[in-house]
N, C-alpha and C positions, 0 to 999 in steps of 0.2 A: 114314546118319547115325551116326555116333561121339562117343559122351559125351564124350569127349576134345577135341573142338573148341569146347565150353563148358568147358574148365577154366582157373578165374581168372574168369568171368565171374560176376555178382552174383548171390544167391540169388534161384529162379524163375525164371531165366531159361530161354526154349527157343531151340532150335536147330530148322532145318527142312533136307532137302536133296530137289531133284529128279531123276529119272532123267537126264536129261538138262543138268543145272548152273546152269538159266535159272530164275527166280521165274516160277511162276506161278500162278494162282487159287487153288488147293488152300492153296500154301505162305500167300500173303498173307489169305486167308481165316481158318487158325491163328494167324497174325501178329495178326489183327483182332479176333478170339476172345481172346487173349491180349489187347492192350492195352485191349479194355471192362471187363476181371475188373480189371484193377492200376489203371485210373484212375478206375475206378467209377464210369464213362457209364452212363448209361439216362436216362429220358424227363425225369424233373425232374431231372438233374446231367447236361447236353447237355456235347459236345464240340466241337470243328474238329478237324477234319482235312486239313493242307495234304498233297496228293500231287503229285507228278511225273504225266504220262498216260499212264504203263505201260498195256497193255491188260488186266493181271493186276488191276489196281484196281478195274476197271469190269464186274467180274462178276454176274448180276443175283442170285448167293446175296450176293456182299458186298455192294453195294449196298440190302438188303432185309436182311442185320442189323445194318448199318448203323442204319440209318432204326429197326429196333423197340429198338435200346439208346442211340437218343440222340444219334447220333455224326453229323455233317453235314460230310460229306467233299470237300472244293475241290479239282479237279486244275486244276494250272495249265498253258497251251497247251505241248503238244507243243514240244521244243528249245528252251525260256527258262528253264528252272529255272535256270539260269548267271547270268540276268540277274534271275530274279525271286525267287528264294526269300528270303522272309522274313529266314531265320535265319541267311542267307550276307551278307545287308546290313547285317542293323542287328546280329548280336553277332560272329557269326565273322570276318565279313572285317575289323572294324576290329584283330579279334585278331591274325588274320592281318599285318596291317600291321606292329600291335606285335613283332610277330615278327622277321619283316625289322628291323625299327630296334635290336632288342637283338641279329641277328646283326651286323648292321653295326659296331655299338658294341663289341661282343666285339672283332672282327678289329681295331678302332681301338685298342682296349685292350689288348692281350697281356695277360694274368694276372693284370688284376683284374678285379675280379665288381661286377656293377651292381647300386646300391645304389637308397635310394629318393629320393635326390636326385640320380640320375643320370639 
């Protein structure tokens, strides 16, 4: 790990790397240590936690400081996070959408800029 792979990234941020390139328990374990200190989970300020069912999630250390700061962690089944994640349906992908329409609108427009009545 090189400080240089967090540069530009927001104050307190960490960086983790494995011997080997893959996440695994160790790394997301730090990861989960890390996000109870910044959101300030424990037992009366609970959290959710939506995951993917990496098997690095379901380790019995993070599972177990999970549960004593608060944090109640949902993986959703194996290969659907494409179709089920939350945050890909209801904020991103409409974003996404938006996206596509203002590239389209660009190439229809040559050289002018979309305004907010466009």
């Amino acid at each position: 790990m090189t400080e240089l792979l967090l540069r530009g990234s927001p104050v307190g941020s960490i960086g983790s790397c494995s011997a080997d390139g893959w996440i695994g328990s160790t790394v997301f374990e730090r990861w989960l240590n890390h996000c109870i200190q910044h959101v300030k989970a424990s037992t009366t300020n609970k959290i959710l936690l939506v995951l993917d069912g990496h098997s690095s999630h379901k380790s019995l250390e993070a599972v177990e400081l999970a549960r004593r700061s608060g944090v109640t962690m949902i993986c959703l089944p194996l290969h659907t996070t494409h179709r089920m994640q939350p945050l890909d349906l209801t904020v991103f992908g409409p974003l996404k959408n938006y996206n596509w329409e203002c590239d389209k609108w660009t190439v229809a427009h040559p050289g002018r800029r979309i305004t907010q009545f466009d």
